[in-house]
N, C-alpha and C positions, 0 to 999 in steps of 0.2 A: 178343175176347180169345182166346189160345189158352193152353193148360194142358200143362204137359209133369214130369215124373217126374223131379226128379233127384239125388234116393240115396234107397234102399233099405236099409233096417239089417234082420234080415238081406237080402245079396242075392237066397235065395231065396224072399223078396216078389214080385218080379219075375212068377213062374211063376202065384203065385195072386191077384194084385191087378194094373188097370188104369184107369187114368184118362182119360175121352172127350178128346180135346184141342179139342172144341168147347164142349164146356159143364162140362167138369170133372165131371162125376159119377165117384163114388170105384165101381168095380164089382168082385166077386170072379166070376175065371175056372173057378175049383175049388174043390169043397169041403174045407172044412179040419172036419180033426177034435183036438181038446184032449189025446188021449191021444197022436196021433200026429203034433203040429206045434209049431212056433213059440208060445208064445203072444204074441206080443208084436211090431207091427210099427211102423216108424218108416219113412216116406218124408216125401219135401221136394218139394212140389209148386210149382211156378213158372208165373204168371200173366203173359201180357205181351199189351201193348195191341196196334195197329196204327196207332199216330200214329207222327209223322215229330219227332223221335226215338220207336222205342219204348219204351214205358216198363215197366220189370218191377217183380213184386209176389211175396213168396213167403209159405208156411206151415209148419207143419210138421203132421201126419194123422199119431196113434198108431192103431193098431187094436189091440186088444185080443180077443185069443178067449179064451170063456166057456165053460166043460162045462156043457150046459144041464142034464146029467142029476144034476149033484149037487146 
């Protein structure tokens, strides 16, 4: 299978989330802090096999940031 991104609600998701395109692990590039981000992410992640047709599969992956401090 291979895993690819494709939308971003908002698009600056992009800067702080990435998805391995071999195994899909959802991973953050940067940290996000509650006072000073998004809370709230929506991306569309898209599975596709390597059979002859391939075949696709999608999701949809909210992330949610929490203040841990309250």
């Amino acid at each position: 299978l291979t895993y690819t991104v494709t939308n971003f609600i908002p698009t600056s998701g992009k800067d702080v989330i990435s998805v391995n395109p071999n195994t899909g692990e959802i991973h953050l590039t940067a940290a996000l802090d509650f006072e000073e981000t998004v809370t709230l992410y929506d991306l569309n992640v898209k599975a596709k096999d390597k059979g002859t047709p391939p075949l696709p599969g999608h999701c949809k992956v909210v992330v949610e940031v929490l203040d841990v401090n309250d």
